[in-house]
N, C-alpha and C positions, 0 to 999 in steps of 0.2 A: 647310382650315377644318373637314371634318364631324370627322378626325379629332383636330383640336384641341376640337374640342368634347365630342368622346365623351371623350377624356382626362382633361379639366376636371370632368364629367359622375361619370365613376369615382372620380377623385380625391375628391369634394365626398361618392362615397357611402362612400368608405372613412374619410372624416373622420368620417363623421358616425356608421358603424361604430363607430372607435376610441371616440368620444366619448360613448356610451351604453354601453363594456363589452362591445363586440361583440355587442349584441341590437340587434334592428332595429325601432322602434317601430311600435306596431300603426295602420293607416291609418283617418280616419274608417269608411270604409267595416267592416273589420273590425268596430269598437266596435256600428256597427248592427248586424250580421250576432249578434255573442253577444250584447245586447240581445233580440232577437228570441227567438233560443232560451229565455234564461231565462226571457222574459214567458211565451212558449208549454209550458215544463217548470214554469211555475208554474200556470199558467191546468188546466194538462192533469193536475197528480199534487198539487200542494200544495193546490188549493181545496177535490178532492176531500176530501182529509185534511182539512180545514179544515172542510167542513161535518159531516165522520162525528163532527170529534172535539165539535163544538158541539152536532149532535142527541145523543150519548151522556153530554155531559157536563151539559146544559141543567138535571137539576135535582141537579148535585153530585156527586161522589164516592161516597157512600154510597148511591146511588141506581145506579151506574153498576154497583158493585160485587154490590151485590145483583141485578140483571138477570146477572150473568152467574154467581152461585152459586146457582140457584135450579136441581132436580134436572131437571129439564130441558134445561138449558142445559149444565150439566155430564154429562150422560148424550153431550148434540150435541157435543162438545168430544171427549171423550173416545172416541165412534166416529169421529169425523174423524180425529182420530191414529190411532188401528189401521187405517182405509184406507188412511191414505196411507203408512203404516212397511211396511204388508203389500203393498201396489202396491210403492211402493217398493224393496221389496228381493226381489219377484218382477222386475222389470223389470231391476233390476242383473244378476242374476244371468242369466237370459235374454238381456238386454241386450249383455251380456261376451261371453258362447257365439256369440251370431247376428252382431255387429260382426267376431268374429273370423274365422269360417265365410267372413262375404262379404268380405275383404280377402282373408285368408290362402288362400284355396278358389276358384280365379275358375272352374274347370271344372266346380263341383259342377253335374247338374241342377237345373233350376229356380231361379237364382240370381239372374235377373232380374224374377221373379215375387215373388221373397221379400223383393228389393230394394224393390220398388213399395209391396211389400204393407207396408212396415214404417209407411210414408209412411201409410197409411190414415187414421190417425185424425185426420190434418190436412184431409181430402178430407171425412172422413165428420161431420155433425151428433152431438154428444152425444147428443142427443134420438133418432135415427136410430137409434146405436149402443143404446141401451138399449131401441130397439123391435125391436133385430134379437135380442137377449134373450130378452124374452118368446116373439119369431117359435119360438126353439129351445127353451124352456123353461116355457114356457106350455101351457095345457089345449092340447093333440091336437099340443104341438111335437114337432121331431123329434129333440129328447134328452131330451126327458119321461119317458118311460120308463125308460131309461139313469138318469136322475136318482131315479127311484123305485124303480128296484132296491137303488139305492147308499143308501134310505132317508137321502140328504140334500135339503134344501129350495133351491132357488138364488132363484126370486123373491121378493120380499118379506122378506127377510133378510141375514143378512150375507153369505153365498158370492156371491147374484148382484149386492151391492153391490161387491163387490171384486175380481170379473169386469169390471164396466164401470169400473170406479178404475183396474186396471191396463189396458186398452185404451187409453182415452182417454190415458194418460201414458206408452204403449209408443215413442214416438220416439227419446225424449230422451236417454238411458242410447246407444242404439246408434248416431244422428247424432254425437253430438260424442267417440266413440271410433274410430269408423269415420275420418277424419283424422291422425290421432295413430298410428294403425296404421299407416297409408299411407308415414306421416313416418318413424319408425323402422325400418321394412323389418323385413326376417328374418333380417339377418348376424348379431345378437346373440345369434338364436336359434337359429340355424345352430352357432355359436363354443359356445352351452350343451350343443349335442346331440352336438357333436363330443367336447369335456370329460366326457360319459359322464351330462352331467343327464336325466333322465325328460323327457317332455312336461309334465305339472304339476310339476315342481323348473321348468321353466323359464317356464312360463307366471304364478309366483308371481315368482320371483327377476328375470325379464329383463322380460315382458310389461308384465303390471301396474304395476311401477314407472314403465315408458314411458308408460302411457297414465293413471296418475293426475289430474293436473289436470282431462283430459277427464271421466273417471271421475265425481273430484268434484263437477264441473260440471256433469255431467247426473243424477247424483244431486239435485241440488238444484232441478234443472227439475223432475225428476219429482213431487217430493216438494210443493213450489207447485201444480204442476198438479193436484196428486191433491189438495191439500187446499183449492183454490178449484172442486173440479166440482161442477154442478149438475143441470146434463141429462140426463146416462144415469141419475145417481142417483136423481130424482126420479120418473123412470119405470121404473125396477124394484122402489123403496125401498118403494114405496107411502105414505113418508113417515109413520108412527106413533110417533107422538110417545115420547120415551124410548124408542123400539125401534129404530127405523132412521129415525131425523132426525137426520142433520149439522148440521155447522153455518150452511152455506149455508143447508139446506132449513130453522133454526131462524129464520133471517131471511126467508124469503119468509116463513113462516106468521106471525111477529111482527109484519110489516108488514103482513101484510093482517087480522091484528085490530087491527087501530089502535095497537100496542103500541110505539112508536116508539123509544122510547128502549131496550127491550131487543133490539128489532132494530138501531140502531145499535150499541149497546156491542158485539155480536159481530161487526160488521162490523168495526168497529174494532181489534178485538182481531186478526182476521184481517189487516186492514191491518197492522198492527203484526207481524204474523208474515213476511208479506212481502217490509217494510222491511226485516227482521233474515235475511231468505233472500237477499235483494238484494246486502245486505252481503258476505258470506260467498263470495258469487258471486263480488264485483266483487275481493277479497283474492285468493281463487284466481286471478283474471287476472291481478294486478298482481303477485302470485307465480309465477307460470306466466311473465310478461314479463320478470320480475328474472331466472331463470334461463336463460331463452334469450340475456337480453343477457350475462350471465356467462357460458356458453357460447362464446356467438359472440368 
C-alpha cells in the first residue's frame, strides 16, 4: 500500500512536471516569501528615492538645476571627485601590493597583524578616525613637525581630506582580491616564471587578469565609499565652504540653513551616482558568473 502510494505520488509529480515544461510551480508560501521582500526593498531603497527625488524637485526643474550650479555646489562636487579618484587609486594600488603579500607571503612577519589591521576601518568610527588625525597632526601632534618640515598643511585641507578618504575605503580593493587569489593559486605563475617571464611580466599577463572582476568590484566599493564619507571628513575638513566642503558636508550645512531643496538636489544627485555604481557592480557579477559558468 505505502509503496503504491508513493508511486502514484511520484507519478502525479512527474505529470505535473511534464505539464508545466518541466518548471515546478512556485507554492503559495513562496509568492508571500517574494511579496515580502519587495514590499521591504521598496519600503527600505525606493521611498527613500521617492522623497529626495519630491524635496529636489518640489519647485521644478529649473530650480533643482540651479541648486546644484551655483559655485558652491560645484566647487562640493568637484572636491568629492578628486577624493574619491585620489582614494581610489591610492587603495587600488596598495590594495593589489598587500592582497598579494598576504595570500602569496604566508610566513612574512607580522601577517596576522596586518591581516587585522586591513579590517580597521570597519571596527573604527569615521569620526574616530579623523580624531586620530588631528591626535597626529594637530597643534603639539606627533607628525606635526614632520609635517612642517615638509612645509605641507594636512589639517584643514586637502592632503588631511584624502588621508581619512583613503582609510575609511582601505578594505575594499584588498577583501574581494584576497579570494580570487586564493582561487587561482600559483601554478600559472609558477608555468610564467619557468617560461623565463620577470615577476611584473607575470604579475600583468597572469595575476591581474585572474583577479580582475575582484579588482573591478572593489574598485567600485571604494570609490562609493569615498564619495558618500562624512565623518573623518568633517573633522578634519573644518568644512569652508568652497574650500574643503564635499558634497556630503554641502548637505548637512544646506539643511541646517533651511535650504532644503539645495540639500536634497545633491543628495539626489549623489543617489543617482550610487544607482549607476550599483549597476556597474551587479554586470561585473553577472559577468564574473557568465564566465565561470562557461568555464565550468
Amino acid at each position: 500500500m505505502a509503496e503504491g502510494a508513493r508511486a502514484l505520488a511520484t507519478g502525479g509529480a512527474a505529470v505535473d512536471e511534464a505539464a508545466t515544461g518541466g518548471r515546478v510551480r512556485p507554492r503559495l508560501g513562496e509568492w508571500v516569501v517574494v511579496a515580502i521582500a519587495l514590499v521591504y526593498a521598496a519600503l527600505l531603497l525606493f521611498a527613500p528615492l521617492a522623497a529626495l527625488a519630491r524635496g529636489a524637485l518640489s519647485r521644478g526643474l529649473g530650480t533643482f538645476f540651479e541648486a546644484l550650479s551655483t559655485p558652491d555646489a560645484v566647487s562640493a562636487i568637484k572636491l568629492t571627485f578628486l577624493l574619491a579618484v585620489g582614494a581610489t587609486a591610492i587603495n587600488t594600488v596598495f590594495g593589489v601590493a598587500a592582497a598579494w603579500l598576504l595570500v602569496r607571503d604566508r610566513k612574512f612577519p607580522g601577517r596576522r597583524f596586518v591581516n587585522g589591521l586591513v579590517d580597521l576601518p570597519f571596527a573604527v568610527s569615521p569620526v574616530i578616525a579623523g580624531f586620530m588625525l588631528i591626535v597626529l597632526f594637530g597643534r603639539g601632534g606627533w607628525l606635526a613637525p614632520l609635517a612642517e618640515a615638509a612645509g605641507v598643511k594636512i589639517l584643514f585641507a586637502f592632503p588631511g581630506m584624502l588621508i581619512a578618504t583613503t582609510f575609511i575605503s582601505l578594505p575594499f580593493v584588498i577583501r574581494e582580491i584576497m579570494p580570487l587569489l586564493e582561487q587561482i593559486g600559483e601554478e600559472e605563475e609558477n608555468a610564467a616564471y619557468t617560461l623565463g617571464a620577470g615577476r611584473w611580466r607575470a604579475v600583468w599577463g597572469v595575476t591581474l587578469p585572474g583577479i580582475r572582476s575582484g579588482l573591478e568590484y572593489g574598485v567600485l566599493l571604494s570609490f562609493a565609499r569615498a564619495v558618500g564619507e562624512v565623518g573623518a571628513v568633517l573633522v578634519v575638513s573644518g568644512s569652508i565652504v568652497g574650500m574643503t566642503e564635499t558634497a556630503t558636508l554641502f548637505i548637512f550645512r544646506a539643511l541646517d540653513e533651511r535650504n532644503a531643496v539645495a540639500g536634497y538636489a545633491m543628495a539626489l544627485l549623489l543617489a543617482f551616482s550610487s544607482f549607476v555604481l550599483l549597476s556597474a557592480m551587479e554586470w561585473i557579477r553577472r559577468r564574473a558568473l557568465g564566465k565561470d559558468a562557461g568555464a565550468g
